[in-house]
RODO-2510 file (C-alpha; in nm, 4 decimals, decimal comma):
residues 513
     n   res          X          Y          Z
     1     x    -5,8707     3,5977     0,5208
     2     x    -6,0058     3,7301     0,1917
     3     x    -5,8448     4,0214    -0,0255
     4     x    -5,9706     4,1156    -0,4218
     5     x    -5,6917     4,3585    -0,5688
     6     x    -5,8320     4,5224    -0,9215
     7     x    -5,6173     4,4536    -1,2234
     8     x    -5,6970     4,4399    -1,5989
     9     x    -5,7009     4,2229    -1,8771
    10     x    -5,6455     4,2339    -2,2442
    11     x    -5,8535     4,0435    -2,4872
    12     x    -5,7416     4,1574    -2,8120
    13     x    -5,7064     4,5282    -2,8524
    14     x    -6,0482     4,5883    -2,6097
    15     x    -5,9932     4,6290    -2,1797
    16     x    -6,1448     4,5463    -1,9317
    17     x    -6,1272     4,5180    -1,5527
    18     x    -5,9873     4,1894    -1,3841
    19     x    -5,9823     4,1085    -1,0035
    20     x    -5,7438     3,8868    -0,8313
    21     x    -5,9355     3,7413    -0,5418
    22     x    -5,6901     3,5736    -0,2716
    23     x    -5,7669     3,3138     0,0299
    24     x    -5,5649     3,2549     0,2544
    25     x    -5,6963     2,9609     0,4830
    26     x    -5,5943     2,7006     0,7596
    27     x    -5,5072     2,3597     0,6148
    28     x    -5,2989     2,1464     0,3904
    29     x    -5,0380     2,4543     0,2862
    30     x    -5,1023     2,4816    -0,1077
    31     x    -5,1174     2,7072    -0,3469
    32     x    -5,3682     2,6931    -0,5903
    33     x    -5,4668     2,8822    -0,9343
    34     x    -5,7946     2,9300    -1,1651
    35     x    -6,0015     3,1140    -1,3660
    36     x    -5,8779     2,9845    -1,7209
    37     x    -5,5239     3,0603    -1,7086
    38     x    -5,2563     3,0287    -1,9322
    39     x    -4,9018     2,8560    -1,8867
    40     x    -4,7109     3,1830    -1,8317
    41     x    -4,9794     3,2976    -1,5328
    42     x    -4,9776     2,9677    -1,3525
    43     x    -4,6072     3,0419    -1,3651
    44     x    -4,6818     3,3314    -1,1624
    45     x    -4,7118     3,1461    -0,8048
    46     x    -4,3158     3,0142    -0,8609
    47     x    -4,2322     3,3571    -0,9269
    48     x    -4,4521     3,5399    -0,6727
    49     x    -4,3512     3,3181    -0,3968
    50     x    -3,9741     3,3833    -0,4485
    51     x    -4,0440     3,7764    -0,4958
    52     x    -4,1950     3,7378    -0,1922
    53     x    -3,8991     3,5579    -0,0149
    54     x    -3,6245     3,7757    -0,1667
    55     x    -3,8222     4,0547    -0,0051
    56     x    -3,7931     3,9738     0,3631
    57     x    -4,1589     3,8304     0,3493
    58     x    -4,2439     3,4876     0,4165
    59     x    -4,5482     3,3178     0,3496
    60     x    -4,6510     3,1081     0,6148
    61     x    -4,7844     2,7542     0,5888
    62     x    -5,1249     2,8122     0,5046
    63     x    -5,3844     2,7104     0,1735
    64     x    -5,4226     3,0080    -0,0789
    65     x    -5,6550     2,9965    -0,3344
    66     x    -5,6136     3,2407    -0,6123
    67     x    -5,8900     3,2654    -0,8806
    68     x    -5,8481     3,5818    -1,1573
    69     x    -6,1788     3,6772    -1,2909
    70     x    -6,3797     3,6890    -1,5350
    71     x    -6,3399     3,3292    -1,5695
    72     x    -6,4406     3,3349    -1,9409
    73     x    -6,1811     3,5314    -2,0429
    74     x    -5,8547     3,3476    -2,1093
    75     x    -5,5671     3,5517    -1,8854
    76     x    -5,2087     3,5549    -2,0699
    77     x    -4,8820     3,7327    -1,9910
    78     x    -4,7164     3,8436    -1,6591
    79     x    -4,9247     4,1370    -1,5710
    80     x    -5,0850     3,9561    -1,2702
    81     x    -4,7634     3,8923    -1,1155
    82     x    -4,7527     4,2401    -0,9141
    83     x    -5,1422     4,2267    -0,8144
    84     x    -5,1325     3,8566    -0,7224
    85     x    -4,8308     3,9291    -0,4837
    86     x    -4,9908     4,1993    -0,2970
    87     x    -5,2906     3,9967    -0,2957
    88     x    -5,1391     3,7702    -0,0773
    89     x    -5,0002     4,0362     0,1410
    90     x    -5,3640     4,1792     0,2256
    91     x    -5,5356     3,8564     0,2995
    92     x    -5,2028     3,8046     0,5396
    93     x    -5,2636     4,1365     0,6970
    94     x    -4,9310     4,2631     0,5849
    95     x    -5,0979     4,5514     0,3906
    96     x    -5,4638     4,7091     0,4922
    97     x    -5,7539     4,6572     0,2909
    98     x    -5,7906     5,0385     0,2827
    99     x    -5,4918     5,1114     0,0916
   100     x    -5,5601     4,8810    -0,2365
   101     x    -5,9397     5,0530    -0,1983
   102     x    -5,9737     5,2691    -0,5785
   103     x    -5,6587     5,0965    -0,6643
   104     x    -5,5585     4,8921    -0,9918
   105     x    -5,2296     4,7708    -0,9795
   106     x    -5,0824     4,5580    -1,2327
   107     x    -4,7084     4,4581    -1,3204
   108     x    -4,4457     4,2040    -1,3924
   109     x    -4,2195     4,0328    -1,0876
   110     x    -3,8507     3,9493    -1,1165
   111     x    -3,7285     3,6231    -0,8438
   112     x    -3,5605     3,9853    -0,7097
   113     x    -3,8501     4,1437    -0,6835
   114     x    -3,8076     4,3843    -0,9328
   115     x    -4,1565     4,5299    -1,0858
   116     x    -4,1149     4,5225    -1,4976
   117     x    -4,2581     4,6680    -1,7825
   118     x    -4,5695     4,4901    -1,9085
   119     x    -4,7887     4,5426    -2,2731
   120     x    -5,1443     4,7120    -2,2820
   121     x    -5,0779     4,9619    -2,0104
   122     x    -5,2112     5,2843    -2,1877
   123     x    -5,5508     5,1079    -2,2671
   124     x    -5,6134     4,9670    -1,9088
   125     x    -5,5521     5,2593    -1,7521
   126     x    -5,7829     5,4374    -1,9872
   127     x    -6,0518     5,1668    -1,8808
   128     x    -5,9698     5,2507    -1,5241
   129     x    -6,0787     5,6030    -1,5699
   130     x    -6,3994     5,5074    -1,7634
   131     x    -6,4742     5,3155    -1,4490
   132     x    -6,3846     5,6146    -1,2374
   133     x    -6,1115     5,4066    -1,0560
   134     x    -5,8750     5,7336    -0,9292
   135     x    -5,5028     5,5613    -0,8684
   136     x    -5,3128     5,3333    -1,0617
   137     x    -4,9846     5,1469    -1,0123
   138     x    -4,7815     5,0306    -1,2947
   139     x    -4,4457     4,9778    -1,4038
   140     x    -4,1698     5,2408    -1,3708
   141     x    -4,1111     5,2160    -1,7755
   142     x    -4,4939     5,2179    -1,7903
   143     x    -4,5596     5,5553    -1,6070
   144     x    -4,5399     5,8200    -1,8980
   145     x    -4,7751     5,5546    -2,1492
   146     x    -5,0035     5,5201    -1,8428
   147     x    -4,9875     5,8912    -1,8037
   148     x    -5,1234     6,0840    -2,1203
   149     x    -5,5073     5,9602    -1,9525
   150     x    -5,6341     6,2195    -1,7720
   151     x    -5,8133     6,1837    -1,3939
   152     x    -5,6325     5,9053    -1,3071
   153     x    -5,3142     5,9448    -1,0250
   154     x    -5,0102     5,7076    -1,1662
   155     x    -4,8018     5,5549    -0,9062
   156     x    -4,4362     5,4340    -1,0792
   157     x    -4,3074     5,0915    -0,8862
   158     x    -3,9823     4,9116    -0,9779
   159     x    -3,9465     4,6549    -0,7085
   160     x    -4,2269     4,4749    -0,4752
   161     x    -4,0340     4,6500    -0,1603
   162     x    -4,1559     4,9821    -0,3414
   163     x    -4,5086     4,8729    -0,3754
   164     x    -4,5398     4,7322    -0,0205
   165     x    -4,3956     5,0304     0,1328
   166     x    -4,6337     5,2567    -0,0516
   167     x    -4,9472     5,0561     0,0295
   168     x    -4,8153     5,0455     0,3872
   169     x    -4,8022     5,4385     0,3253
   170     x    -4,4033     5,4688     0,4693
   171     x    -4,4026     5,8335     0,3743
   172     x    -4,0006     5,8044     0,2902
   173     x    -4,0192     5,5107     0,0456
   174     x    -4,3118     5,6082    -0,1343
   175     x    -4,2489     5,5901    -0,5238
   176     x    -4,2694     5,8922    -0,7893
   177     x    -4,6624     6,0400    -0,8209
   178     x    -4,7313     6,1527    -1,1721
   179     x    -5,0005     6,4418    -1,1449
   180     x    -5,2383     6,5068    -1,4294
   181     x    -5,1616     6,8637    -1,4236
   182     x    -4,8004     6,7505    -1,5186
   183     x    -4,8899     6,5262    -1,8169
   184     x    -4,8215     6,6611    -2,1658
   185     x    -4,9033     6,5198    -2,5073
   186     x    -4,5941     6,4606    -2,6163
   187     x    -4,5289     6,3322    -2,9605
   188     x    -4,1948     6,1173    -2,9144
   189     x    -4,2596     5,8125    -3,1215
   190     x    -4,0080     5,7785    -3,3749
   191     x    -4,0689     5,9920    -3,6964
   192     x    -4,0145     5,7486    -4,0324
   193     x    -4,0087     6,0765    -4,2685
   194     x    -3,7480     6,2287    -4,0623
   195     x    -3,5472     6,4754    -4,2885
   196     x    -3,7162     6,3488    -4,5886
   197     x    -3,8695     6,6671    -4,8313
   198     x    -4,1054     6,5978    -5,1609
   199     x    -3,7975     6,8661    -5,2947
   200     x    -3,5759     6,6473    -5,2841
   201     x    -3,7864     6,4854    -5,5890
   202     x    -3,7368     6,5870    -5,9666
   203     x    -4,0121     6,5320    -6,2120
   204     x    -4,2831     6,2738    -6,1494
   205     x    -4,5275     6,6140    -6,1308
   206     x    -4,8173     6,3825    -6,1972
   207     x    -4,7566     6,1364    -6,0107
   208     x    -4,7011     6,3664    -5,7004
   209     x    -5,0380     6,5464    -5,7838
   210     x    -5,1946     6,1854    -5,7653
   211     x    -5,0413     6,1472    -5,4283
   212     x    -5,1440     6,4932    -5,3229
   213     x    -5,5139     6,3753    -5,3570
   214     x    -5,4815     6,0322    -5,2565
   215     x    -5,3336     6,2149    -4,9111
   216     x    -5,5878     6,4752    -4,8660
   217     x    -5,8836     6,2158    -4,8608
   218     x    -5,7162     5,9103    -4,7423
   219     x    -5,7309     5,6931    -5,0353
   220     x    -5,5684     5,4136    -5,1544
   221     x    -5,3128     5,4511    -5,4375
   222     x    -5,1300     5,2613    -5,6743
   223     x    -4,8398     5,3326    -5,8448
   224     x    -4,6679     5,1691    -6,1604
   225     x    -4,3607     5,2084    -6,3160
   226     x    -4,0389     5,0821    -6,3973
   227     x    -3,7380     5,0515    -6,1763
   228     x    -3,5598     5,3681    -6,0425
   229     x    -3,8589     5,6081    -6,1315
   230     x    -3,9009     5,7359    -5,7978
   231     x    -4,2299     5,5701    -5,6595
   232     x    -4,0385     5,4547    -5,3774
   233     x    -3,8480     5,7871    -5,2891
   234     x    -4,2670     5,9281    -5,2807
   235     x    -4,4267     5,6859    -5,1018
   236     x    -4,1532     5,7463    -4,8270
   237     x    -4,2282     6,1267    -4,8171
   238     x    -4,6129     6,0603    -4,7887
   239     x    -4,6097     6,0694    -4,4259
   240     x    -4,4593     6,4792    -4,4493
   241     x    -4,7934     6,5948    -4,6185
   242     x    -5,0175     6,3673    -4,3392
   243     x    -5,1847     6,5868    -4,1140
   244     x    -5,1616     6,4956    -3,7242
   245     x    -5,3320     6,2964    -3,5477
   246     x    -5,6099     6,4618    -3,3685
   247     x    -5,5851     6,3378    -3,0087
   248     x    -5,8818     6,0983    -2,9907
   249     x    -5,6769     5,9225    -3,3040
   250     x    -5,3301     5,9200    -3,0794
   251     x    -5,4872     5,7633    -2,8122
   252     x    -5,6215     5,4799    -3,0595
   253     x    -5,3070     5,4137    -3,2197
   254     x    -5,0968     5,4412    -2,8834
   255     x    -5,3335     5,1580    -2,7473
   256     x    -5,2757     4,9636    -3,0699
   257     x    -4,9159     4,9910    -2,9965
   258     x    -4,9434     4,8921    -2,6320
   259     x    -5,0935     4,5977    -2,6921
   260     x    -4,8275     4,4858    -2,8891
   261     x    -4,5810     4,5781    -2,6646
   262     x    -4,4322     4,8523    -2,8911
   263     x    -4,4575     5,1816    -2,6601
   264     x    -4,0917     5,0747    -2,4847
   265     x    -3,7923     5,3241    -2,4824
   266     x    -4,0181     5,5775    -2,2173
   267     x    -4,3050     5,6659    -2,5053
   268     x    -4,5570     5,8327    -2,4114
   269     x    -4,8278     5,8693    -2,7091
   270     x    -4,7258     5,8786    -3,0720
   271     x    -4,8797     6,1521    -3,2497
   272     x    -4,7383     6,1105    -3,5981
   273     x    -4,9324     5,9066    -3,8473
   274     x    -4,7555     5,5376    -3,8754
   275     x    -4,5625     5,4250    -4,1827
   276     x    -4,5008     5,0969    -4,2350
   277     x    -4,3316     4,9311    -4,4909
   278     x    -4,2938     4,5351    -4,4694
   279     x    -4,0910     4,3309    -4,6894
   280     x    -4,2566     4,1216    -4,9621
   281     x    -4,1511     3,7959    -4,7756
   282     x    -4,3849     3,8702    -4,4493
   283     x    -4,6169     3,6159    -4,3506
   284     x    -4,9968     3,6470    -4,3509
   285     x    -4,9744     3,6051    -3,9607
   286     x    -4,7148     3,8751    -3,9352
   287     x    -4,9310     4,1010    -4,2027
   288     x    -5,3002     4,0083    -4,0190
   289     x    -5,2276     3,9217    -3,6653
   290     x    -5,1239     3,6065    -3,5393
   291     x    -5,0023     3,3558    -3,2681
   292     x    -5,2470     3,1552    -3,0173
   293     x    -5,3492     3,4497    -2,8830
   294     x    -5,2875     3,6798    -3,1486
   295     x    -5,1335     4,0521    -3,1218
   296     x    -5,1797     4,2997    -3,3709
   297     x    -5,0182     4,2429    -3,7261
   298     x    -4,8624     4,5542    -3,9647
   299     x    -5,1952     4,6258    -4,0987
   300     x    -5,3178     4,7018    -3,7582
   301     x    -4,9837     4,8367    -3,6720
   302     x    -5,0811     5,1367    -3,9448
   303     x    -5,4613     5,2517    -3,8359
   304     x    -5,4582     5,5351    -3,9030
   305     x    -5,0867     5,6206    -4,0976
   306     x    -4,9528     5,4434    -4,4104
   307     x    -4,9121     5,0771    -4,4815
   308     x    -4,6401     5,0823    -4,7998
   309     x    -4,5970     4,7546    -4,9811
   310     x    -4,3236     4,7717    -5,2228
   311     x    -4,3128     4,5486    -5,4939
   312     x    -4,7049     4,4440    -5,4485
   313     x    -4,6508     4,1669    -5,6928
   314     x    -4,3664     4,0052    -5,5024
   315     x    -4,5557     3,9366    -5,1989
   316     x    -4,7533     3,6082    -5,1141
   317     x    -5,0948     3,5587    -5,3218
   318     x    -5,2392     3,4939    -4,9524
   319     x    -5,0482     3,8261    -4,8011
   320     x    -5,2411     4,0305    -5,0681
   321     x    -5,5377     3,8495    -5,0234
   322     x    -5,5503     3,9223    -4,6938
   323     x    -5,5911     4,3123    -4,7577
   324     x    -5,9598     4,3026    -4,8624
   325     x    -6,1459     4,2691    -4,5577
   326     x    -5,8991     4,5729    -4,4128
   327     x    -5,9616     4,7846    -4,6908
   328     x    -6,3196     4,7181    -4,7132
   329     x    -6,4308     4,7181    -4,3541
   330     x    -6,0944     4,9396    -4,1969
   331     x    -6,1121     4,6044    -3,8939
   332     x    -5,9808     4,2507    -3,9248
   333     x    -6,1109     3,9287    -3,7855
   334     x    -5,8959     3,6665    -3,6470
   335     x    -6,0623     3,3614    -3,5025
   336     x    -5,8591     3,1444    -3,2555
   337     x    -5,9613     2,8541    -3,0377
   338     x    -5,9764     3,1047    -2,7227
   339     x    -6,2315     3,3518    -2,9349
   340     x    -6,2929     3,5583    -3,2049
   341     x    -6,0988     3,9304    -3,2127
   342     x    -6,1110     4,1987    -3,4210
   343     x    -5,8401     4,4999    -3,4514
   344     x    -5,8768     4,8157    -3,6305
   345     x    -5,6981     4,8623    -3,9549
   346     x    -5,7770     5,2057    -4,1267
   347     x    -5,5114     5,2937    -4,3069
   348     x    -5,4045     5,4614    -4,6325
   349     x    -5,2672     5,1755    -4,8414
   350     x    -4,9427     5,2861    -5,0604
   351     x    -4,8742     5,0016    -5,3479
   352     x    -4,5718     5,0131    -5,5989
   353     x    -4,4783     4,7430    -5,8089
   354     x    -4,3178     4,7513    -6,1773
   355     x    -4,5626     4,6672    -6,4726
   356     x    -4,3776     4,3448    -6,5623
   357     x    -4,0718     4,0718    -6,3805
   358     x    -3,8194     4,3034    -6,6117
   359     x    -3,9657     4,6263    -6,4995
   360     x    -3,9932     4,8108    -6,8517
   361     x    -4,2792     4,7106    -6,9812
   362     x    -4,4009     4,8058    -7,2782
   363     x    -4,1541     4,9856    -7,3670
   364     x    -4,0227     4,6962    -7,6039
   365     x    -3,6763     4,8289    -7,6549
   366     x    -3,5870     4,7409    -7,3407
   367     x    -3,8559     4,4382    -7,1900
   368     x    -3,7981     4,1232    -7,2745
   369     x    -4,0759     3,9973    -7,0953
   370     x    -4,3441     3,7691    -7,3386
   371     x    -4,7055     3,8464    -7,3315
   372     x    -4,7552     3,5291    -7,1019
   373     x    -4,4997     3,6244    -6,8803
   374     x    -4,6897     3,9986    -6,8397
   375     x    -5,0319     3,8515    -6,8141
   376     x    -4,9059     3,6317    -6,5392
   377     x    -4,6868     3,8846    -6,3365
   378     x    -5,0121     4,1661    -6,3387
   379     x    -5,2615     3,8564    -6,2141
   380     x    -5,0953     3,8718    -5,9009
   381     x    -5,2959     4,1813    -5,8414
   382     x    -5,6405     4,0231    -5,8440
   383     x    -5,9450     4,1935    -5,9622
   384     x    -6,1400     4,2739    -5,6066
   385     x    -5,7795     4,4333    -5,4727
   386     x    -5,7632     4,6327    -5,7831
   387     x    -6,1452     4,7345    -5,7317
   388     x    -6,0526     4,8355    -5,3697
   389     x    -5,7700     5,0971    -5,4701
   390     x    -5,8851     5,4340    -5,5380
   391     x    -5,6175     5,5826    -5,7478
   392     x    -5,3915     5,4566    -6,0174
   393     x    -5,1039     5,6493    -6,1388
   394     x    -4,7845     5,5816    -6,3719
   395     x    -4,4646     5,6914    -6,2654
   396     x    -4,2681     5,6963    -6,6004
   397     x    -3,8530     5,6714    -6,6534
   398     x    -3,7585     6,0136    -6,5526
   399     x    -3,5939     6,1805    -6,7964
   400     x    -3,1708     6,3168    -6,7682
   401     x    -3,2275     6,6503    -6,8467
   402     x    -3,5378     6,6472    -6,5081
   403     x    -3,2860     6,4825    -6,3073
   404     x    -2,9741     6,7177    -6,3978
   405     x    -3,1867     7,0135    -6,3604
   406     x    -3,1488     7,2941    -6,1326
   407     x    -3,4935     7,3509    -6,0164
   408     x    -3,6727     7,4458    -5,7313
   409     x    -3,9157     7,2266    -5,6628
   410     x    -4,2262     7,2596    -5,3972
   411     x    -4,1613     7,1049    -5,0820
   412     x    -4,3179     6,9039    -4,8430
   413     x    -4,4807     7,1973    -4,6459
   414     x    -4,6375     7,3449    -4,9356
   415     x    -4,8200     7,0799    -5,0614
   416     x    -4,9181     7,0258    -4,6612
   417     x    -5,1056     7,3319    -4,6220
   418     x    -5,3440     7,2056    -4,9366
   419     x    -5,4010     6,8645    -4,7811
   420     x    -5,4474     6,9957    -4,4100
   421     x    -5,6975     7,2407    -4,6036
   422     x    -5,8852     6,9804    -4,8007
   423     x    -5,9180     6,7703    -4,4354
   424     x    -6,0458     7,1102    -4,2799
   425     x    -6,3119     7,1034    -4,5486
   426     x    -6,3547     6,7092    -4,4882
   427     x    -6,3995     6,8150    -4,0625
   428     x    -6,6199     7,0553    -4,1729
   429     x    -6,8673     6,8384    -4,4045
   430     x    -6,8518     6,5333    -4,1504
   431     x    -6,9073     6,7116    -3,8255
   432     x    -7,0888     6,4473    -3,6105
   433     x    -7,0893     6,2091    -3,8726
   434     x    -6,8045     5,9737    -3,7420
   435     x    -6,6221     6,0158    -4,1169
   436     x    -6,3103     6,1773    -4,0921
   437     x    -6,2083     6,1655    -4,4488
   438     x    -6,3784     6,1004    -4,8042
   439     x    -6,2429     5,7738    -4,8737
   440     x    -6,4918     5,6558    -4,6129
   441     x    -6,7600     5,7461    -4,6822
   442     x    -7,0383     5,4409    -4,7729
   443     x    -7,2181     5,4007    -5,0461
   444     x    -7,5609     5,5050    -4,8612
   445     x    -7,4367     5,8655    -4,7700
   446     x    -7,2655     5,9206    -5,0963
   447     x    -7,5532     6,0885    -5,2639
   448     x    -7,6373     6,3298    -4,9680
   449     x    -7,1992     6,4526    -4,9225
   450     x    -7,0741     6,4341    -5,2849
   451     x    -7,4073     6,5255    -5,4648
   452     x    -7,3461     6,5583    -5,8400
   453     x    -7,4911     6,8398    -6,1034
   454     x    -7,7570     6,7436    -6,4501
   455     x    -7,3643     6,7416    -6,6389
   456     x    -7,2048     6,5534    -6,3889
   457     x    -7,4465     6,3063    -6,3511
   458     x    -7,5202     6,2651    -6,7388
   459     x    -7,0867     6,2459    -6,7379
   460     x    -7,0294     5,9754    -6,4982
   461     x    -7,3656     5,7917    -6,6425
   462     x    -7,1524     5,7749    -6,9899
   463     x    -6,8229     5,6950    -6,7839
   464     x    -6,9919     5,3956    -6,6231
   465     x    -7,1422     5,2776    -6,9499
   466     x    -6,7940     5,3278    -7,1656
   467     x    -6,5612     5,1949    -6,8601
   468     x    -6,7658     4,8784    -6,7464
   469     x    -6,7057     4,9991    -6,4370
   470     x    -6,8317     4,8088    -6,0600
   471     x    -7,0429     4,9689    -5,8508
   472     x    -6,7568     4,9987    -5,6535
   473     x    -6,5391     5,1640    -5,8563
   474     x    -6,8352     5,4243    -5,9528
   475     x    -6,8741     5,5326    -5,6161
   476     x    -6,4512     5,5598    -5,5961
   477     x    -6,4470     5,7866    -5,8819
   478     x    -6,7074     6,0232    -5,6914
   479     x    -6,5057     5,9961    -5,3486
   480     x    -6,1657     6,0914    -5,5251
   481     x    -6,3494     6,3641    -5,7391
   482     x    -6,4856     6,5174    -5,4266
   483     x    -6,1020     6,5181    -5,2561
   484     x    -6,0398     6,7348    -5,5695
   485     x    -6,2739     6,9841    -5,5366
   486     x    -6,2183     6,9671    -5,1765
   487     x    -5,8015     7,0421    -5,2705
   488     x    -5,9564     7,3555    -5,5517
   489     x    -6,1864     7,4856    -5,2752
   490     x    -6,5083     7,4213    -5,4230
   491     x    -6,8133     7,3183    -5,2570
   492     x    -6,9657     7,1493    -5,5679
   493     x    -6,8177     6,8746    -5,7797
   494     x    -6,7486     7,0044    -6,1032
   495     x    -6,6831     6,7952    -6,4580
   496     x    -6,3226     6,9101    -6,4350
   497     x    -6,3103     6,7457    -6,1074
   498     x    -6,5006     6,4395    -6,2385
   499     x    -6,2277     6,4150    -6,5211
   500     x    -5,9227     6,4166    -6,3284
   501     x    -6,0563     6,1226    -6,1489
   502     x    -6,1590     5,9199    -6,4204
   503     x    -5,7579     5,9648    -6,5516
   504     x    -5,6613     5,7892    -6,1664
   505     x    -5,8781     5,4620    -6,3220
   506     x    -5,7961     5,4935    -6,6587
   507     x    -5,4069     5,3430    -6,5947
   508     x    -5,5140     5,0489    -6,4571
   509     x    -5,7471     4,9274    -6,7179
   510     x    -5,4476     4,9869    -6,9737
   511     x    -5,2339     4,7514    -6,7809
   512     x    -5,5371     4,4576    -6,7154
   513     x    -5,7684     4,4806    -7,0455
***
């Protein structure tokens, strides 16, 4: 007899729909598996056949042929286990065809039969309901991830006996039903900025002002400075000025996080922009994306949020490298022998390093760092990644008497409302446009967004000239100067706008003339 039980697949970060086609045949007894499987799926027959036993059910002598298609796409991980098992149990007559009819099932079998948790839940349920499938049924840790997508009934399993019973449809074993009138957007991912205020920060005004704009349009920022001036304590408090994500951006990063197996704990959908910040000794695989089949990296791991690299010197010339695709194109590419993949990677990049090994540089009372050594420890940072970063700040020694002070400075809030206005602005501008912030916007639709006055134009032709600036870095000194007027509530980009930008390039070429 012949059963085909829908399940889905992951090939990179994208779904799709899989079916699990089972017959079960007179003959040599055999058990046979295809459709371009990996080791850990072919596993799957040892394990299904032992669920199966450990539940009461035996499978009798007969030849079962199991193919999982499409047959092009190379099937990883456990999340067959559940779908192959029932499988079995329709084309044995042990379950009717009628009740895996609408039905994607997918899970992860224990030799006890116990259903477990499995990775890319969120985004193959969201598939499901862009194919109009109406029930799925997942694993019991799965059910609140699978249940922030709307129109779809989720069905919570823990054991095979739980499945079988509810296919069966035993009325008093059926597992928990999670309605869609019941599901809430809850925001329970962890919060990295937890109890951390910008007024907990003394001085630095100008370097949180550069913040402040590189936050309300999503640029990339730099900062420089010696030890212990506080350009770690900011980049930490970044996320508290962030607005939300808007729901369509939730469910993105949620998927990105389900893929990589990162919504555990009972998680339903983060909501907060990430923040990452790796340690200068992470690998280009763990930065990019890696492994045979590879799973997102931390870059991808921040779409949308804050990727924080301390100490951007320290880390590998390849790590850095690495970034400009990323920052260019806000996707990666990994090829691998099984394909090519690409994951998003949009985020705001947040860079401190010191400007020297010693970390005092140029002050000269206290760096004892030769010119060589200087030259060499700022090449790290190569040109194009330079070119890439929109603002450029210098957080300078703070000074006793700023430290000591008894001031009350603006908090977190405060400077908030003026980025969450500059981003209504933003909305506003970009409506049906697919931008959501300035920082990318492309060269082509510059003109028409940040259009610039007879002064301004005859200003930044000058700046260009004097500068020796990339085309580039032009069109990064427009985008920033439009946050600005964006922040000072003006629809037109004004020289004073224009100038406060040119001051976020100016810092840079001091330190790489």
């Amino acid at each position: 007899m012949y059963s085909r039980v829908i399940t889905g697949a992951i090939s990179g970060i994208e779904s799709m729909l899989a079916a699990v086609e089972v017959d079960a045949s007179r003959g040599m007894p055999g058990f046979e598996m295809v459709g371009q499987l990996s080791g850990e799926v072919r596993e799957a027959k040892e394990r299904v056949r032992v669920a199966l036993k450990n539940a009461s059910i035996e499978i009798p002598p007969m030849r079962l042929t199991v193919s999982i298609s499409p047959a092009e796409v190379k099937k990883e991980g456990a999340s067959y286990d559940l779908p192959i098992a029932i499988g079995i149990l329709v084309s044995l007559g042990l379950i009717p065809a009628e009740g895996i009819q609408d039905t994607l099932i997918v899970g992860e079998l224990g030799l006890d039969g116990e259903v477990r948790a499995v990775r890319g839940v969120l985004p193959i349920v969201r598939k499901a309901e862009q194919e109009h499938i109406r029930r799925c049924v997942v694993p019991s840790a799965n059910v609140r991830e699978g249940a922030v997508i709307d129109h779809v009934e989720i069905i919570g399993v823990s054991s095979l006996a739980e499945t079988i019973a509810y296919l069966q449809e035993v009325e008093e074993r059926k597992p928990q039903k999670i309605a869609p009138a019941s599901r809430t957007l809850t925001g329970d991912f962890d919060e990295p900025a937890a109890g951390l205020d910008f007024s907990e920060i003394n001085g630095q005004e100008s370097v949180k002002r550069a913040v402040e704009v590189a936050a309300a349009g999503f640029h990339h920022i730099l900062m420089i400075g010696p030890p212990g001036s506080g350009k770690t304590m900011i980049a930490k408090r970044i996320p508290t000025i962030l607005p939300d994500l808007s729901r369509e951006e939730s469910l993105e990063v949620s998927t990105i996080y389900s893929v990589a197996g990162q919504l555990d704990g009972g998680k339903a959908l983060i909501t907060r922009r990430p923040f990452l910040d790796p340690h200068h000794t992470i690998s280009e695989q763990a930065l990019a994306g890696g492994g045979r089949i590879p799973k997102p990296g931390v870059i991808s791991l921040a779409h949308r949020g804050v990727l924080f690299m301390d100490e951007l010197p320290e880390f590998r010339h390849n790590a850095i490298e690495i970034l400009r695709q990323p920052l260019e194109d806000k996707r990666i590419h990994i090829a691998r022998t099984y394909g090519n993949f690409v994951y998003p990677a949009d985020f705001m990049l947040v860079a401190a390093m010191n400007p020297c090994p010693c970390g005092y540089f140029p002050d000269r009372n206290r760096c004892a760092c030769t010119e060589t050594e200087v030259r060499k420890y700022l090449s790290r940072i190569s040109g194009p990644i330079l070119d890439r970063i929109d603002v450029v700040t210098e957080a300078p020694r703070v000074d006793i008497r700023q430290l000591s002070a008894d001031m009350r400075n603006e908090c977190s809030d405060d400077i908030r409302r003026r980025v969450v206005g500059a981003r209504e602005r933003q909305c506003a501008r970009y409506r049906g446009t697919g931008y959501r912030f300035n920082a990318e916007l492309r060269p082509g639709d510059i003109r028409e967004y940040c259009g610039l006055g007879t002064r301004e134009q005859h200003m930044m032709e000058e700046i260009f000239t004097m500068m020796n600036l990339s085309a580039r870095a032009y069109h990064k000194i427009i985008k920033v100067a439009r946050t600005i007027a964006d922040l000072d509530g003006k629809d037109d980009i004004g020289t004073e706008h224009i100038s406060e930008a040119v001051c976020y390039r100016i810092n840079d070429k001091g330190y790489w003339n």
